[in-house]
DOGU-314566 format. One record per residue: residue number from 1; z, x, y of N, C-alpha, C in turn. Coordinates in pm, 1 decimal, always signed. Atoms other than C-alpha are relative to their C-alpha. Layout:
N
<NUM <Z X Y> <Z X Y> <Z X Y>>
...
This chain:
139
<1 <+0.0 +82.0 -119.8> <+0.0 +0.0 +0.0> <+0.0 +86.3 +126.2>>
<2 <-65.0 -82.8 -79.2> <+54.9 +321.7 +213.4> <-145.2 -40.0 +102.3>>
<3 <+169.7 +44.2 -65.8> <-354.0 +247.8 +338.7> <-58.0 -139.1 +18.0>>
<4 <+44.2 +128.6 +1.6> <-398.3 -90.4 +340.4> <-142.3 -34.2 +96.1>>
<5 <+65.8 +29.7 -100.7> <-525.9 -152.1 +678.5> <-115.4 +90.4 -23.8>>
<6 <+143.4 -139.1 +3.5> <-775.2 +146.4 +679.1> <-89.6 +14.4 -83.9>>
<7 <+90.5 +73.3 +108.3> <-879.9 +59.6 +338.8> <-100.9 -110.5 +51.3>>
<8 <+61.7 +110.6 +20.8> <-991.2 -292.4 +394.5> <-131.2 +30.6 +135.8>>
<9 <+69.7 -35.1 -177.4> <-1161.4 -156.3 +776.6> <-83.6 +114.9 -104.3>>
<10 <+108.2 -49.8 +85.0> <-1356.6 +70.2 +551.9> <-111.3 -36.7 -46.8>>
<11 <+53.3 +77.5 +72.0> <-1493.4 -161.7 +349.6> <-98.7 -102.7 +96.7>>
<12 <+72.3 +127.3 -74.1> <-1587.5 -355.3 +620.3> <-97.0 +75.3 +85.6>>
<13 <+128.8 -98.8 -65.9> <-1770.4 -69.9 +807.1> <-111.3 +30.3 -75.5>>
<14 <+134.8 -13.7 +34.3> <-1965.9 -3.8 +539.6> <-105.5 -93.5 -35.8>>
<15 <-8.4 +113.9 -4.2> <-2035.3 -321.7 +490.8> <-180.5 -10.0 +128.5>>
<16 <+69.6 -3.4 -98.1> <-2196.4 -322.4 +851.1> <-80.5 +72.8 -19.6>>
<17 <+100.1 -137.3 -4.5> <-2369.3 +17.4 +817.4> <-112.4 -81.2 -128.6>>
<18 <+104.0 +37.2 +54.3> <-2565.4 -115.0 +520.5> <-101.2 -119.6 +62.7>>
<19 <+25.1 +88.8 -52.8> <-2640.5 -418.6 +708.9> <-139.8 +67.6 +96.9>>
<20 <+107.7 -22.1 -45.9> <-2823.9 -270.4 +957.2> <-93.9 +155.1 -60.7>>
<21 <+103.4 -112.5 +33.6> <-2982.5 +45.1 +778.4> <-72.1 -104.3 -72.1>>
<22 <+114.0 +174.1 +64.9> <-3160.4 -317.6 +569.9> <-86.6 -11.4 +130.0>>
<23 <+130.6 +94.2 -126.8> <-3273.5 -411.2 +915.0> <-49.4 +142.2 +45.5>>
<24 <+77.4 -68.8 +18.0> <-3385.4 -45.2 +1000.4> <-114.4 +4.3 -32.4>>
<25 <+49.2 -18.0 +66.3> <-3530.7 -39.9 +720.3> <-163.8 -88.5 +13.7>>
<26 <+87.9 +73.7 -43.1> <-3769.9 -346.3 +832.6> <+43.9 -119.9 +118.2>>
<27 <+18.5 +63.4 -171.7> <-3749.5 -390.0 +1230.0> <-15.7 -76.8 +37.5>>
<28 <+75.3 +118.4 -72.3> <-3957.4 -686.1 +1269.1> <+76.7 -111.5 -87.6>>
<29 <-46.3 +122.3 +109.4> <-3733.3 -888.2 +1002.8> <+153.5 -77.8 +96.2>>
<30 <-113.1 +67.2 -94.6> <-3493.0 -1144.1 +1280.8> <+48.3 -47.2 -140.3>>
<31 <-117.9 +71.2 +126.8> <-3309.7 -1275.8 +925.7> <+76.3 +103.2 -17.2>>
<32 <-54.8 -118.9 +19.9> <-3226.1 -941.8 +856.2> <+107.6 +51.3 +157.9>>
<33 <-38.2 -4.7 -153.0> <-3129.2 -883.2 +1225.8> <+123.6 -80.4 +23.6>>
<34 <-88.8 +57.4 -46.0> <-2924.1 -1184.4 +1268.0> <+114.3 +6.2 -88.5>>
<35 <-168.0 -47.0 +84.4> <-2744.2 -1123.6 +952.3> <+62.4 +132.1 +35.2>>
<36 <-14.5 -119.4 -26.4> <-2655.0 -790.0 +1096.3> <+123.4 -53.6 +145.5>>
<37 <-89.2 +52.5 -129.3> <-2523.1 -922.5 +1434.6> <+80.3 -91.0 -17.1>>
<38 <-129.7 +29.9 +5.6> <-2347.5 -1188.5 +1334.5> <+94.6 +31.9 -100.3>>
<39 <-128.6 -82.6 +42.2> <-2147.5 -972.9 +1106.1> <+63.7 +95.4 +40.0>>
<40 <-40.0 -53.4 -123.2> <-2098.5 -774.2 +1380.3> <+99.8 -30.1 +51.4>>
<41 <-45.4 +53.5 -96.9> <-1989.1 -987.8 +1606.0> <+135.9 -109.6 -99.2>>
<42 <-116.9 +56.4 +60.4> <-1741.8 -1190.6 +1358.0> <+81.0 +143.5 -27.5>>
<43 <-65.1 -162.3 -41.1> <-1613.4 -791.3 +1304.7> <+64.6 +18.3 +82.4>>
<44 <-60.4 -12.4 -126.6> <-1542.4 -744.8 +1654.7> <+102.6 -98.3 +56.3>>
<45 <-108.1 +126.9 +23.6> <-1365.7 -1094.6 +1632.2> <+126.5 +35.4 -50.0>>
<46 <-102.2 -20.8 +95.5> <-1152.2 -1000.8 +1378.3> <+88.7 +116.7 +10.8>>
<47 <-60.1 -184.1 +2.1> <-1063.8 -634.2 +1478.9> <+99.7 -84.4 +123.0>>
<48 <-45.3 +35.2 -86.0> <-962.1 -768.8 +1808.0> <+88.5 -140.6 -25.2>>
<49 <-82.6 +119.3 +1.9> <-793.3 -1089.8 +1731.6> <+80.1 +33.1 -99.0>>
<50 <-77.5 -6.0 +119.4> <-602.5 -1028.9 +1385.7> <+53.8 +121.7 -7.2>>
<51 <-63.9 -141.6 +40.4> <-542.4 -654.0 +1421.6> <+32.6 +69.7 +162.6>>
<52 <-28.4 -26.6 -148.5> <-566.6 -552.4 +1803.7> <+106.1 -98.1 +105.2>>
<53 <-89.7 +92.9 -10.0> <-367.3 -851.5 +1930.4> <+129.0 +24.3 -75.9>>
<54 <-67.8 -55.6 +82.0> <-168.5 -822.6 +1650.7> <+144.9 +104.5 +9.6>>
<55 <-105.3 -138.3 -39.9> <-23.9 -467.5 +1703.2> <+8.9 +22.8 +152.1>>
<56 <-32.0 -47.1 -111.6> <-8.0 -477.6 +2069.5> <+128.8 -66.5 -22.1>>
<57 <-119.5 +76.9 +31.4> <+257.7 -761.1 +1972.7> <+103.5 +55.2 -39.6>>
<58 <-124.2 -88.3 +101.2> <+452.9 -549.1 +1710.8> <+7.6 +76.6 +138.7>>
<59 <-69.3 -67.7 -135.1> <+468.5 -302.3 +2004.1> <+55.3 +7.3 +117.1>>
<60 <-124.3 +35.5 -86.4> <+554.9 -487.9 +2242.8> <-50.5 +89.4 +154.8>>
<61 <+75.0 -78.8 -99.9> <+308.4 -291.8 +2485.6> <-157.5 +3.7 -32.0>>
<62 <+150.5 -0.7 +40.0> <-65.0 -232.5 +2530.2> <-24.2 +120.9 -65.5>>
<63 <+69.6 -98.9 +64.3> <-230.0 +24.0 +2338.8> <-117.4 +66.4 +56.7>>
<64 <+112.0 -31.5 -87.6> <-455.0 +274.2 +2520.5> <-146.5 +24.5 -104.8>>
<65 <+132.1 -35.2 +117.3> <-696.8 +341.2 +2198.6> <-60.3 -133.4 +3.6>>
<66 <+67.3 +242.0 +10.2> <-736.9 -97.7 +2186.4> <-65.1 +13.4 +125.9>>
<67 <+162.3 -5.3 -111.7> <-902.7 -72.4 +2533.6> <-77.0 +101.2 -20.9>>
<68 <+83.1 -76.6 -20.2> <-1069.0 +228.0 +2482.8> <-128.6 -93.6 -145.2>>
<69 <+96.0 +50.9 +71.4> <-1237.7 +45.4 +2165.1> <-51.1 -114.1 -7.5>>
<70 <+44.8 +88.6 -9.7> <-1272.5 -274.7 +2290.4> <-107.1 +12.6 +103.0>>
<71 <+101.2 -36.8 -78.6> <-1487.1 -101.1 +2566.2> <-98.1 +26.5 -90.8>>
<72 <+107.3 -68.7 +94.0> <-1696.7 +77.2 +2310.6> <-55.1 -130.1 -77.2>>
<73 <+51.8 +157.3 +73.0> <-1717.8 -298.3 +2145.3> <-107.6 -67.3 +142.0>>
<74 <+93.2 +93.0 -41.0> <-1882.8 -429.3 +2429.8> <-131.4 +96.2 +97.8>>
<75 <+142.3 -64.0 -31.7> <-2103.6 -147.9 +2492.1> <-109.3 -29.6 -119.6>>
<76 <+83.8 +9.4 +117.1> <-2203.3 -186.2 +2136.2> <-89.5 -146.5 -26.8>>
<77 <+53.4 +181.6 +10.9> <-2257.6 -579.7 +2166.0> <-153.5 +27.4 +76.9>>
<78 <+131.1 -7.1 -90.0> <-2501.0 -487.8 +2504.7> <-106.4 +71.1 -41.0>>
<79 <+62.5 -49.4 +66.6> <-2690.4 -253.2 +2292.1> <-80.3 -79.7 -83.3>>
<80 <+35.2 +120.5 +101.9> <-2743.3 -530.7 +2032.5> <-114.4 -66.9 +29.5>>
<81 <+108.3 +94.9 -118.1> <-2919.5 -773.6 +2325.7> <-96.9 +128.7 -9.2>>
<82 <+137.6 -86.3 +51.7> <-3151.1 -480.1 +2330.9> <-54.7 -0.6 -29.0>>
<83 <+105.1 -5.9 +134.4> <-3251.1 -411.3 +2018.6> <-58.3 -165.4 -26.5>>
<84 <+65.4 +119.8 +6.9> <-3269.9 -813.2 +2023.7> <-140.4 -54.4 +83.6>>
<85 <+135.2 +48.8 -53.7> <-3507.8 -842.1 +2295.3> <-69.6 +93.9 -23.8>>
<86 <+116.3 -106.2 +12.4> <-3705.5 -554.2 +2210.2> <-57.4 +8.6 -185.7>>
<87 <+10.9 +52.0 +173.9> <-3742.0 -730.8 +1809.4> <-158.3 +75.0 -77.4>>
<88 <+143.2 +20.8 +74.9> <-4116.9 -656.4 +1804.1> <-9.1 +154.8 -64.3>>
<89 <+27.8 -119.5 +42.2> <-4044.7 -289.3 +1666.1> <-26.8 +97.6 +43.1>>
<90 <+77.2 -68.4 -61.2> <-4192.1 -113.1 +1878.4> <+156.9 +111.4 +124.8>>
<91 <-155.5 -39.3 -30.8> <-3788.1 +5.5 +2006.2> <+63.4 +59.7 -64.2>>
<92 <-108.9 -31.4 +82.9> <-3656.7 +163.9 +1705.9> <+97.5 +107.4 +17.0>>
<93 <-62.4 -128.1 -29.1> <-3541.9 +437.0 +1926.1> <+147.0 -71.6 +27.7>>
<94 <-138.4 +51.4 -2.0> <-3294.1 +185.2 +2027.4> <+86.5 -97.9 -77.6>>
<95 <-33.4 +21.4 +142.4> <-3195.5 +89.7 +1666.9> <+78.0 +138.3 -44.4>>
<96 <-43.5 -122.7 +34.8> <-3121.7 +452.7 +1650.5> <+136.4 +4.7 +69.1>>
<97 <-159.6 -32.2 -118.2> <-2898.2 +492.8 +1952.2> <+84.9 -143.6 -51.9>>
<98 <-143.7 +105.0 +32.5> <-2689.3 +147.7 +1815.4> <+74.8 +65.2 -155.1>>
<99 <-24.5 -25.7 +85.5> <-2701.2 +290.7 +1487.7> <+139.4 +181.3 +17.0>>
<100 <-35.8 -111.3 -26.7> <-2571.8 +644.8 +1601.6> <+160.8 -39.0 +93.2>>
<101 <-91.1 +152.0 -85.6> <-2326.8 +418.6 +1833.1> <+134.3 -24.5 -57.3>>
<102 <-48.4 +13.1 +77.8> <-2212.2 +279.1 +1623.2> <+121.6 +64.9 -155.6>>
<103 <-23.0 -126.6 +57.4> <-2147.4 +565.7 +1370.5> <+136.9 +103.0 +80.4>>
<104 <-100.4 -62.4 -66.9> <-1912.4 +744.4 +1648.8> <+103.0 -56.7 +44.6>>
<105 <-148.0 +129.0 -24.1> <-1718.1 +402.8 +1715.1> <+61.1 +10.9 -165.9>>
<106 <-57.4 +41.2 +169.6> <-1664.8 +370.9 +1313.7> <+122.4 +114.9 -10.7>>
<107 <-75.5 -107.6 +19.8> <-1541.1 +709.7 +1299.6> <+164.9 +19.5 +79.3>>
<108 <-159.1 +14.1 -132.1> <-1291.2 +679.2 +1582.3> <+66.7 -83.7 -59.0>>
<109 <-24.1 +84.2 +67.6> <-1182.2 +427.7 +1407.9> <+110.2 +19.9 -142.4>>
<110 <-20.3 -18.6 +186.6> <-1151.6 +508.6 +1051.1> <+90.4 +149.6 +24.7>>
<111 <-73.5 -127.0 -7.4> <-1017.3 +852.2 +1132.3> <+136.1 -8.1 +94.7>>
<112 <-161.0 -32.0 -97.0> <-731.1 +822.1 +1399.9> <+25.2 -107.2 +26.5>>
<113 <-49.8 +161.8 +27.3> <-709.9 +429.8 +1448.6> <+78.7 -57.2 -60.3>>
<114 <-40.9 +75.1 +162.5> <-630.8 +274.6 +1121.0> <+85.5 +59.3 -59.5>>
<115 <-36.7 -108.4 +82.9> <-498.7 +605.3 +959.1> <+197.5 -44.3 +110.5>>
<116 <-142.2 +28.3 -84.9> <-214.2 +551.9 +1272.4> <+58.4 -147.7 +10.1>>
<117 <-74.2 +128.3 -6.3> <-171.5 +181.9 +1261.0> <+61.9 -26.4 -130.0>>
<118 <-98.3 -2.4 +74.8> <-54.9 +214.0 +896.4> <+66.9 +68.0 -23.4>>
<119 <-119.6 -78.9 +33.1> <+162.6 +488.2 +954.2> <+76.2 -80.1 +103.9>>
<120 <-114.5 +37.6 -96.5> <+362.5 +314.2 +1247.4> <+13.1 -165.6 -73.5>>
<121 <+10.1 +109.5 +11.3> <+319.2 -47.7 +1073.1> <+95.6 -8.1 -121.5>>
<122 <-122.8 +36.1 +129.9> <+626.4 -177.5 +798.6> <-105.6 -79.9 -140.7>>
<123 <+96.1 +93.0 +147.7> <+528.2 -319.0 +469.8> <-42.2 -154.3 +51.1>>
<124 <+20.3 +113.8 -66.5> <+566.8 -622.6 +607.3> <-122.0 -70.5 +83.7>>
<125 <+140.5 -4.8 -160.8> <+325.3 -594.5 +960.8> <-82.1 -24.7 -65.4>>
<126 <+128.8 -14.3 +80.4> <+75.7 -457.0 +677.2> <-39.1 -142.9 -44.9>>
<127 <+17.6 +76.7 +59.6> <+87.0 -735.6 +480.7> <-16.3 -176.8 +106.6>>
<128 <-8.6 +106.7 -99.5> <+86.6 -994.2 +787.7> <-142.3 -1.1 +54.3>>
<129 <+146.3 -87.2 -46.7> <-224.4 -779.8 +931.8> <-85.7 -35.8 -100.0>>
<130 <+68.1 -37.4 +121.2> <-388.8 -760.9 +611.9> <-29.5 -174.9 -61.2>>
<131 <+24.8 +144.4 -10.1> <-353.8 -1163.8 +577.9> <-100.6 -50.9 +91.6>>
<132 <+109.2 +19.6 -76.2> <-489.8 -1226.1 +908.7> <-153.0 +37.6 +16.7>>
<133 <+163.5 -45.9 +6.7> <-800.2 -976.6 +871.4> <-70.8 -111.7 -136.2>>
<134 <+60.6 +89.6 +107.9> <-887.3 -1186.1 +514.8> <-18.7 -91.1 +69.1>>
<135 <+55.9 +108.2 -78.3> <-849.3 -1506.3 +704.5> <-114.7 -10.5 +111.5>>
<136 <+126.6 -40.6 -68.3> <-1111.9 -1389.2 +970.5> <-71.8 +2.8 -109.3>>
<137 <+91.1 -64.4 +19.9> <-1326.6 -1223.8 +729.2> <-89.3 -161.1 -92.6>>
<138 <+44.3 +97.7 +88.1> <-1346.6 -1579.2 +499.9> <-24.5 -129.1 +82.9>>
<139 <+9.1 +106.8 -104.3> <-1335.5 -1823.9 +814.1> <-168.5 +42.4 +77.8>>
């Protein structure tokens, strides 16, 4: 249980990453696309509502890493609109830069984020946290 959180946020990054290396993979495909964004964007839901919310609560203060990645969330969203209006392929440079983006938000993430919210978080939190992210991820 010592990983919980960081586990399941794993799973869910890669999750994403396959998502869009599919739509990469074929640019001009909006099914592929929208399944990409809105698993995104229910992601960014869920990080922020069930786990960012969350632990500002347990702390009892704001967290300067939660704004710094809720910024990087809505650079990553405006990126998105982008690659959305620019669908016809002919953009994949900026498929790259979300993908790459993306890739340096995950990491921040997965490496000093997560790794620190279940070392400061009780069995308990975990398991409160770890409820709420499921309920997002199945709602």
């Amino acid at each position: 249980m010592e990983r919980m959180i960081q586990t399941l946020m794993l799973k869910e990054h890669e999750n994403l990453d396959s998502l869009l290396e599919k739509f990469k993979g074929d640019s001009s495909n909006m099914g592929l696309f929208n399944k990409f964004k809105w698993n995104l964007e229910k992601h960014f839901f869920m990080e922020e509502k069930a786990i960012f919310d969350l632990y500002n609560k347990i702390k009892g203060e704001d967290i300067p890493i939660i704004f710094d990645l809720m910024e990087q969330h809505g650079r990553i969203l405006e990126l998105v609109k982008d690659v959305e209006d620019a669908i016809d392929g002919e953009r994949i440079e900026d498929i790259e830069e979300l993908k790459n983006l993306l890739i340096s938000h995950r990491q921040g993430e997965d490496r000093d984020f997560y790794p620190e919210l279940d070392e400061d978080l009780t069995p308990e939190q975990k398991i409160e946290m770890k409820k709420r992210i499921e309920d997002h991820l199945r709602g």
